[in-house]
C-alpha positions in Angstrom: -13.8 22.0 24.6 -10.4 20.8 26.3 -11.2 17.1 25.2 -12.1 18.3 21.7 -9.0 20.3 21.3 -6.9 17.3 22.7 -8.9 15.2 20.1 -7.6 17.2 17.3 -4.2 17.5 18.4 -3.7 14.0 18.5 -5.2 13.4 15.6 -2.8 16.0 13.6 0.1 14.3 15.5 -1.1 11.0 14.1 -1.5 12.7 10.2 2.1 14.6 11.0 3.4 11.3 11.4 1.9 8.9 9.0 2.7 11.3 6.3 6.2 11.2 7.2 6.6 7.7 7.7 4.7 6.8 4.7 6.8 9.4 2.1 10.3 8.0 3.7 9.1 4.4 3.5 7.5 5.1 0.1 10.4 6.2 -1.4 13.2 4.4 0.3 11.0 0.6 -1.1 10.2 2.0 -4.8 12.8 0.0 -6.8 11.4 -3.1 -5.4 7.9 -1.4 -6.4 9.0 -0.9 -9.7 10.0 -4.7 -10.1 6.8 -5.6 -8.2 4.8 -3.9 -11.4 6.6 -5.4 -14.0 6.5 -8.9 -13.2 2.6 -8.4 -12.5 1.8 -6.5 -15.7 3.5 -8.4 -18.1 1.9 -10.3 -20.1 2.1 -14.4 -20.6 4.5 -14.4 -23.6 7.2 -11.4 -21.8 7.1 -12.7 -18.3 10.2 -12.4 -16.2 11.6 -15.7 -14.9 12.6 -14.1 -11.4 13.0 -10.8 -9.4 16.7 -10.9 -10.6 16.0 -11.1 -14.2 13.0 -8.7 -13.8 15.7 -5.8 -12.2 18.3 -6.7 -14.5 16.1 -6.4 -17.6 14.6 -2.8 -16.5 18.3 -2.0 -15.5 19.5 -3.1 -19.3 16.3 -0.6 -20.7 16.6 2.2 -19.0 19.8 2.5 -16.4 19.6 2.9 -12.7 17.0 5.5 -12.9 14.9 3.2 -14.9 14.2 1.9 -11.4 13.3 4.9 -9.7 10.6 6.6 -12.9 7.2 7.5 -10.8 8.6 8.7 -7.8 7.4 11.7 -8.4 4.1 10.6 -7.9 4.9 8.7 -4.7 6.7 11.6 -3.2 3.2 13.9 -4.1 0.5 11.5 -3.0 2.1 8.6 -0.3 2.8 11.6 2.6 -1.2 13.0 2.3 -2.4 9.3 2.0 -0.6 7.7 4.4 -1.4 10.9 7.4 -5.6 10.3 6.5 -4.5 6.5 6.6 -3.0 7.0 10.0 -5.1 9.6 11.6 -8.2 7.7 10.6 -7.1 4.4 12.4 -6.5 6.0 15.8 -9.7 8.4 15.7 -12.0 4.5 14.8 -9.8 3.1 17.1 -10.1 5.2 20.0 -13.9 5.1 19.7 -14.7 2.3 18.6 -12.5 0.8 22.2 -10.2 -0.7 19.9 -7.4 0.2 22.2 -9.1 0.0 25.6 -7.6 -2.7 27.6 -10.7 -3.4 29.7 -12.3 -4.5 26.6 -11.4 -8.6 25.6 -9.2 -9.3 22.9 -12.0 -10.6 20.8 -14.2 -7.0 20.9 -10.3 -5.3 20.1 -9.6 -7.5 17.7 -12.6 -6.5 15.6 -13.0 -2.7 16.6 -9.2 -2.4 15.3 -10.2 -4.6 11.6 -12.9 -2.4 11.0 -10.9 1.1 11.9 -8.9 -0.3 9.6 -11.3 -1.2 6.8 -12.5 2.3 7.4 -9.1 4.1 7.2 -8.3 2.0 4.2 -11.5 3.5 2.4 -10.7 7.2 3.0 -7.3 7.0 2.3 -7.7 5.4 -1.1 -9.3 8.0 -2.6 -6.1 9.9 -2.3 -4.1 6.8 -2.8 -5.3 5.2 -6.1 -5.0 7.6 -8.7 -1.1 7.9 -7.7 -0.7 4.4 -7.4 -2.2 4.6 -11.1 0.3 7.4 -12.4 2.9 5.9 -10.9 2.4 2.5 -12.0 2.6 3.7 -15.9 5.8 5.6 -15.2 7.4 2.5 -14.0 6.4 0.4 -17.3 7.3 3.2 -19.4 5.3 1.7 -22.4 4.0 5.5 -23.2 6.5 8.4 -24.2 5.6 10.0 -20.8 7.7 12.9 -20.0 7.5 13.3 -16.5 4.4 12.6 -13.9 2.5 16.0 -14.9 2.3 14.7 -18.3 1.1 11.4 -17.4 -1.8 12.6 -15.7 -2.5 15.0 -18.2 -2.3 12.5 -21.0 -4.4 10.0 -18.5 -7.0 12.3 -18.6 -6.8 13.2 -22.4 -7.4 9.9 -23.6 -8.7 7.8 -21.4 -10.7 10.3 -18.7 -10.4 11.0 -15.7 -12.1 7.7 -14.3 -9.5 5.6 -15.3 -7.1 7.0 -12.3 -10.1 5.5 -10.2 -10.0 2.4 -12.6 -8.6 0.5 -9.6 -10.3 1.4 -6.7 -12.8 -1.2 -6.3 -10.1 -3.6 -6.7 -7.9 -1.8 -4.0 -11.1 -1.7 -1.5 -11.3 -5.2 -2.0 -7.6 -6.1 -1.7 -7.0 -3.3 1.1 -10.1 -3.9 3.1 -8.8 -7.6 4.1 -5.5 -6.7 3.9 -5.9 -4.2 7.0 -8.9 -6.3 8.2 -6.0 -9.3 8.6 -3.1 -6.6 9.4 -4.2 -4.4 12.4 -5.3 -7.0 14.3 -2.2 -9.5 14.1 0.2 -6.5 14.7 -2.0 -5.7 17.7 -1.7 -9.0 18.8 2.2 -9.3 17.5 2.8 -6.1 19.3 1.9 -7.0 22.8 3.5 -10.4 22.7 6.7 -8.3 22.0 6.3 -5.6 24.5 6.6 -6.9 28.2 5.1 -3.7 29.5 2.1 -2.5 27.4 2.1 1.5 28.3 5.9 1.1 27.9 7.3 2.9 24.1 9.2 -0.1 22.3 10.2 0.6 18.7 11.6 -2.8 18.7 8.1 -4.5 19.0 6.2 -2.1 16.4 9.1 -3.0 14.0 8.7 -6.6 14.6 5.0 -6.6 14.7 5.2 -4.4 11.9 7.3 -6.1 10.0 5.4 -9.8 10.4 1.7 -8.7 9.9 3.1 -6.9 6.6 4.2 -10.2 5.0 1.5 -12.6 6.1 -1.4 -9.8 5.0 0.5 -9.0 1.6 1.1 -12.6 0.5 -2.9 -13.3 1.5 -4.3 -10.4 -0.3 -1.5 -11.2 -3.3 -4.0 -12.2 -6.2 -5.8 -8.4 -5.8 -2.8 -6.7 -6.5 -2.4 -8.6 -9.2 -5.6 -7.3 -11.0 -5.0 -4.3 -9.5 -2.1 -3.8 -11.2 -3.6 -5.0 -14.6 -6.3 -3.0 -14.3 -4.6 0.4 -13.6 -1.8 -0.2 -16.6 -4.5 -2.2 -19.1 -4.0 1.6 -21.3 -0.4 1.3 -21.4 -0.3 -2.9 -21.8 -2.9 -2.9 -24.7 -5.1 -5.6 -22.8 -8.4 -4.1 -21.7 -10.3 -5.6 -18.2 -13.9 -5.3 -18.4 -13.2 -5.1 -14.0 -12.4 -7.2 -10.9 -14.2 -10.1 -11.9 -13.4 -9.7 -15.4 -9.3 -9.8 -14.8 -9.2 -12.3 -11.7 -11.1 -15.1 -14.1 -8.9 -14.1 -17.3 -5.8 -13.9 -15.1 -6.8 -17.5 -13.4 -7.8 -19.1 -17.7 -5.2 -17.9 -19.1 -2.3 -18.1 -16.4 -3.6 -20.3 -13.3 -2.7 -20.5 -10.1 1.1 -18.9 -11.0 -0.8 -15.6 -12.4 -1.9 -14.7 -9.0 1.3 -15.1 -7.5 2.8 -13.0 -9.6 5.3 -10.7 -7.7 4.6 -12.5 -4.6 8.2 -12.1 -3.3 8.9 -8.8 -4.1 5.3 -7.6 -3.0 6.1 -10.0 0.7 9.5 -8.1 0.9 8.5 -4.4 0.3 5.3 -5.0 2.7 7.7 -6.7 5.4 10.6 -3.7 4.8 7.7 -1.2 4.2 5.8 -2.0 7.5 8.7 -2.6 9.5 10.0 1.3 8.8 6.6 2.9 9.3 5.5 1.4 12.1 8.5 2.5 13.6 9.1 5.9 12.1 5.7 6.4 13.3 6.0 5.4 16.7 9.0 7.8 16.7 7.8 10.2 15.1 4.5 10.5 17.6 6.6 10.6 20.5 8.6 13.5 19.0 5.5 15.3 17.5 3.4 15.0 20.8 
């Protein structure tokens, strides 16, 4: 009963933590989010030449606060997303032997992709339909007036599926993404820590902070979908899907319409990562 009780402790200390990292981190990165999602959703003829132009243009629209429309729905759904996303990865780590040291790097290496294919796939559920509400706050193409009335309007018109319109697409861009992540933090991690039992913030910000850019600039071309397909209502340019908007994307825009928002996306994954891999690290020490 004492190891079960341990199990669960741990496990809350884990949520505790990844829901406050993942809120801060959320929040403190959204105005490069919200310049992420409008150089990905626009379309051919109203794309942005640059991250510059792309912040001054939604600066010109609608002010400072322009930047910051949708939080709302981050500061609702990243804290409960991010704790499942956490907790999960240390519970399939931990039994899987992802994080015994007797095991060999090759047998960690894979037990920590797949915990973190599975935390990815339990923590999207909670994920994708405020990544989808927060998304058309950001565009601003509909007279929303606030987050409540985006979801209810969401649901009006185009049903409740449509907040899940995206979740294929974000299993198939998050599954690799934390399939490539875990393991090269892992990796990154010790290489920066000279004692591995030892608490270093400094090497979970680093590792953090590396894996972050190299998995979001891989996985680049899903969030591009992604993001067409969650804001195809507001835009006016249905996707019949995945496929459907990857082979549309790649006809009518090539090579440069999947590395649309590369930059920003590289930035807020590097910034994003490097915080909460920190703040979580911290924030388990203090918790447990």
């Amino acid at each position: 009963m004492g190891d079960f009780e341990d199990e669960v402790g741990a496990s809350a200390v884990h949520m505790a933590a990844g829901a406050i990292a993942g809120a801060a981190e959320h929040m403190g990165m959204f105005p490069i989010d919200t310049i992420k999602t409008h150089v990905q959703a626009a379309k051919k003829d109203q794309a942005y030449k640059s991250v510059l132009s792309t912040a001054k243009e939604v600066y010109k629209a609608r002010g400072f606060f322009g930047l910051f429309r949708g939080i709302t729905a981050v500061a609702l759904g990243s804290g409960p997303a991010h704790g499942v996303y956490f907790a999960a990865y240390e519970f399939f780590k931990k039994h899987s032997g992802g994080g015994n040291l007797n095991n060999s790097q090759l047998y960690q290496s894979l037990a920590q992709a797949g915990s973190g294919a599975m935390s990815t796939v339990l923590s999207e559920c909670i994920h994708t339909p405020m990544d989808t509400i927060k998304q058309k706050r950001q565009l601003s193409l509909k007279a929303y007036t606030g987050t409540i009335d985006c979801i209810r309007t969401v649901i009006r018109t185009e049903g409740v599926r449509a907040l899940y319109a995206s979740y294929t697409t974000t299993l198939v861009m998050g599954l690799p993404f934390n399939i490539f992540y875990f393991p090269v933090y892992e990796i990154l991690r010790k290489l920066f820590k000279s004692d591995p039992h030892s608490h270093d913030p400094l090497a979970h910000v680093c590792a953090g902070g590396g894996a972050g850019a190299a998995a979001g600039a891989i996985t680049n071309p899903f969030d591009v979908a992604k993001t067409r397909l969650q804001t195809q209502g507001d835009v006016g340019k249905p996707y019949r899907g995945l496929i459907d908007a990857m082979i549309r994307i790649w006809k009518e825009e090539g090579p440069a319409g999947y590395a649309r928002g590369l930059l920003p996306r590289m930035l807020f994954y590097t910034c994003l990562l490097y915080t909460s891999d920190a703040a979580d690290e911290e924030d388990s020490v203090d918790l447990g």
